[in-house]
PyMOL commands that place a pseudoatom at each C-alpha (Angstrom):
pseudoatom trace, name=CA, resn=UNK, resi=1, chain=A, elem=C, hetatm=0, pos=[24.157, 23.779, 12.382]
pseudoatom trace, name=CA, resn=UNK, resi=2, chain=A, elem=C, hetatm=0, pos=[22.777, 22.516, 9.369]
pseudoatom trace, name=CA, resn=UNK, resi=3, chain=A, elem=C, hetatm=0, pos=[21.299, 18.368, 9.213]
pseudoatom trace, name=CA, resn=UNK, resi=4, chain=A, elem=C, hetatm=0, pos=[20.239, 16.627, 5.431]
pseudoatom trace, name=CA, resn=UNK, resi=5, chain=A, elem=C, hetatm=0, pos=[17.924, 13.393, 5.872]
pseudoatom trace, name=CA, resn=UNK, resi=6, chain=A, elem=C, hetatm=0, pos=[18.082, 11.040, 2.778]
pseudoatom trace, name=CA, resn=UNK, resi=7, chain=A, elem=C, hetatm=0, pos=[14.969, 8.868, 2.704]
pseudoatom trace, name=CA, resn=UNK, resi=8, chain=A, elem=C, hetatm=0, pos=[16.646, 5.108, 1.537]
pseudoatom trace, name=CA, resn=UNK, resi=9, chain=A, elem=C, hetatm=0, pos=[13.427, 3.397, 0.148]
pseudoatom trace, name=CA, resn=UNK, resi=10, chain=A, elem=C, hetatm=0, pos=[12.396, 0.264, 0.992]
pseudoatom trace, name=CA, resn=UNK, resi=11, chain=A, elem=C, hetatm=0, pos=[13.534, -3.180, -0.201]
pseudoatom trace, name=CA, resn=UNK, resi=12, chain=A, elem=C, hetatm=0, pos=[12.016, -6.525, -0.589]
pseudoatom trace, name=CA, resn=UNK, resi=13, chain=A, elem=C, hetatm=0, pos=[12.996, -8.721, 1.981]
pseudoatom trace, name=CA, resn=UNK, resi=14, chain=A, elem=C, hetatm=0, pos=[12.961, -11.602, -0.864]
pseudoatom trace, name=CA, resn=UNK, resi=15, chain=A, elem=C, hetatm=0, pos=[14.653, -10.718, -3.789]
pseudoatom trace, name=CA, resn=UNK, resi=16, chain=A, elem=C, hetatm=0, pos=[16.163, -7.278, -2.673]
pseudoatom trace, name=CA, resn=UNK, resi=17, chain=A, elem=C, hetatm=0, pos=[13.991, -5.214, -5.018]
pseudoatom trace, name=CA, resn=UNK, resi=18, chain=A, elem=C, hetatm=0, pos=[12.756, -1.600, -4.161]
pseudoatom trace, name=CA, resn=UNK, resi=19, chain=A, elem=C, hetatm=0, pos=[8.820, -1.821, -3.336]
pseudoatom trace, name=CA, resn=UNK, resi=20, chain=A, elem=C, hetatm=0, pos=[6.205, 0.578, -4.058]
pseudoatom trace, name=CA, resn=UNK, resi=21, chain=A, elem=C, hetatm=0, pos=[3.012, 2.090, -1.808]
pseudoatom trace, name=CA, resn=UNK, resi=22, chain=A, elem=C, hetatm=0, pos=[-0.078, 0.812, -3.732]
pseudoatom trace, name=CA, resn=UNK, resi=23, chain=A, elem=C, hetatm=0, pos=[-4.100, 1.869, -2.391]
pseudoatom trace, name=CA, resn=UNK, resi=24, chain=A, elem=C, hetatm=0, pos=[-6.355, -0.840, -4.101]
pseudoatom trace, name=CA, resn=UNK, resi=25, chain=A, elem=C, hetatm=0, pos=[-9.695, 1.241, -4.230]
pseudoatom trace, name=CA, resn=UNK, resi=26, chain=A, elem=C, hetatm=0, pos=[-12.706, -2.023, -4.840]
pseudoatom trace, name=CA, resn=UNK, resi=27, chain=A, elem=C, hetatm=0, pos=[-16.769, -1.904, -4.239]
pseudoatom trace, name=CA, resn=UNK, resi=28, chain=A, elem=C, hetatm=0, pos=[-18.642, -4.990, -2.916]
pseudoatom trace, name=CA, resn=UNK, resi=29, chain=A, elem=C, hetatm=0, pos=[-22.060, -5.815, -4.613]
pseudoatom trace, name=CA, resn=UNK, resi=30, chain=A, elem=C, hetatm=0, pos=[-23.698, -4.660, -1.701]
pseudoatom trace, name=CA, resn=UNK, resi=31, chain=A, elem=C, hetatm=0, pos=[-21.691, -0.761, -2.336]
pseudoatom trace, name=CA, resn=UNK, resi=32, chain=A, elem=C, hetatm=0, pos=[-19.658, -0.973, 0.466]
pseudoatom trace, name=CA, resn=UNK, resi=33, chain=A, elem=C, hetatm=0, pos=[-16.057, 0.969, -0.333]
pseudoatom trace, name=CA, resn=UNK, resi=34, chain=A, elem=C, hetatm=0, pos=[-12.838, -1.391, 0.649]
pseudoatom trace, name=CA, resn=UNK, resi=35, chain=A, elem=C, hetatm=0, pos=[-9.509, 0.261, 0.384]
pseudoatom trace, name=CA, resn=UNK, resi=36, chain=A, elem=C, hetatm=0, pos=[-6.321, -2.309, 0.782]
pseudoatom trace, name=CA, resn=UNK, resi=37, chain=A, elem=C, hetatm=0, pos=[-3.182, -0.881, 0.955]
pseudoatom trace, name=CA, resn=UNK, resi=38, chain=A, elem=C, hetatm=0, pos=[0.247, -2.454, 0.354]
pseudoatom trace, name=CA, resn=UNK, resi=39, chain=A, elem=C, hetatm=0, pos=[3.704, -2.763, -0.057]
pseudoatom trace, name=CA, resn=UNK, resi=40, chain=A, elem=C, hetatm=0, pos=[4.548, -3.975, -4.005]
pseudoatom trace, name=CA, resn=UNK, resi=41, chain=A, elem=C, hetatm=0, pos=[8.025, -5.305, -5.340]
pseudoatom trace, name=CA, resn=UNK, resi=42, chain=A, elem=C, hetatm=0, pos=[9.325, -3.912, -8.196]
pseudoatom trace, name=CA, resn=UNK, resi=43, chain=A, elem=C, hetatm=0, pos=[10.630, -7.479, -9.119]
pseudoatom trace, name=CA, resn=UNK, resi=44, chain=A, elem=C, hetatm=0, pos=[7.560, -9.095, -11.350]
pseudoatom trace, name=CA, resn=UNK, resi=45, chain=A, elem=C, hetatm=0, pos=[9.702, -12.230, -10.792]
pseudoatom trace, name=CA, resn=UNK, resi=46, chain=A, elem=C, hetatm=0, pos=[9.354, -12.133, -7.200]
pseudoatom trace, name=CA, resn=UNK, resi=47, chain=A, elem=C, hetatm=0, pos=[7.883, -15.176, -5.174]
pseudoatom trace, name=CA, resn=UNK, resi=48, chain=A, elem=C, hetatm=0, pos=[6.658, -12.977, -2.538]
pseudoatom trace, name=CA, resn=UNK, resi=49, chain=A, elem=C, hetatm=0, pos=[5.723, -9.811, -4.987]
pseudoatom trace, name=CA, resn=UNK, resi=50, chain=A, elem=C, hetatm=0, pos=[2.906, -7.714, -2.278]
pseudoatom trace, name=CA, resn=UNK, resi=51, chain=A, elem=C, hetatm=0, pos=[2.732, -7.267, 1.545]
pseudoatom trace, name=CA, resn=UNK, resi=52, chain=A, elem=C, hetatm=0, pos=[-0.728, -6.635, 2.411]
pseudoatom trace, name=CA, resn=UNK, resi=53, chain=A, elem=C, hetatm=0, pos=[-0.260, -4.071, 5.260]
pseudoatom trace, name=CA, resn=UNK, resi=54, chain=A, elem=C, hetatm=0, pos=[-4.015, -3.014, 6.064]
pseudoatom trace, name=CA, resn=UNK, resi=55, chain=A, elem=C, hetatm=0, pos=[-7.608, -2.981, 4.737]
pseudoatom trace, name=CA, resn=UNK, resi=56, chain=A, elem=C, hetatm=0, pos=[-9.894, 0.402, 5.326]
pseudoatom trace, name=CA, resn=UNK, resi=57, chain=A, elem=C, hetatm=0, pos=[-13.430, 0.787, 5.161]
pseudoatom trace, name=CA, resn=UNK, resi=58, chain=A, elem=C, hetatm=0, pos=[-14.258, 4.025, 4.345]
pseudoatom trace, name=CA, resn=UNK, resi=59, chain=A, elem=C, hetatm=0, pos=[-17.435, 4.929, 6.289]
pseudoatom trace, name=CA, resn=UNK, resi=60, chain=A, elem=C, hetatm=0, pos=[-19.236, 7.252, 3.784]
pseudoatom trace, name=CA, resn=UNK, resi=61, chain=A, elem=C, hetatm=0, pos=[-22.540, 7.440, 5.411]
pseudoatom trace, name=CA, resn=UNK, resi=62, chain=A, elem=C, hetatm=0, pos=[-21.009, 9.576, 8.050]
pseudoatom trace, name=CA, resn=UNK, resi=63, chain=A, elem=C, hetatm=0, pos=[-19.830, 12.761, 5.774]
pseudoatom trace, name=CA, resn=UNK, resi=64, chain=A, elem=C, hetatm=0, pos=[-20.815, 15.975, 7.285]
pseudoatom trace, name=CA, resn=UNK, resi=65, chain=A, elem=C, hetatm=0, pos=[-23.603, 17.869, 5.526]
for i in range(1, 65): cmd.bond("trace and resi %d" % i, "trace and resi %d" % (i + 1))
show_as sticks, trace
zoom trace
């Protein structure tokens, strides 16, 4: 028995455009890492062109000698 999976991608929920995965990588003053991820349209003429989906905050005083 034999299955195929076709990944459809997303689309905005605005303007119908496919969006993109983007990982914003940004340093405070203070040196603290801040990694926002999102959902982008592919649209530049979109009025709602990101969905923030989460914020990480990469805790590099913890690496592992």
């Amino acid at each position: 028995m034999s299955s195929s999976y076709s990944k459809t991608p997303r689309k905005c929920s605005t303007c119908g455009a496919p969006l993109f995965y983007r990982r914003d990588v940004t340093t405070s003053e203070s040196g603290t890492p801040r990694v926002d991820a999102m959902l982008v349209c592919r649209n530049e003429g979109c009025s709602e062109p990101a969905l923030h989906l989460k914020t990480e905050h990469p805790d590099t005083q913890s690496q592992p000698a």
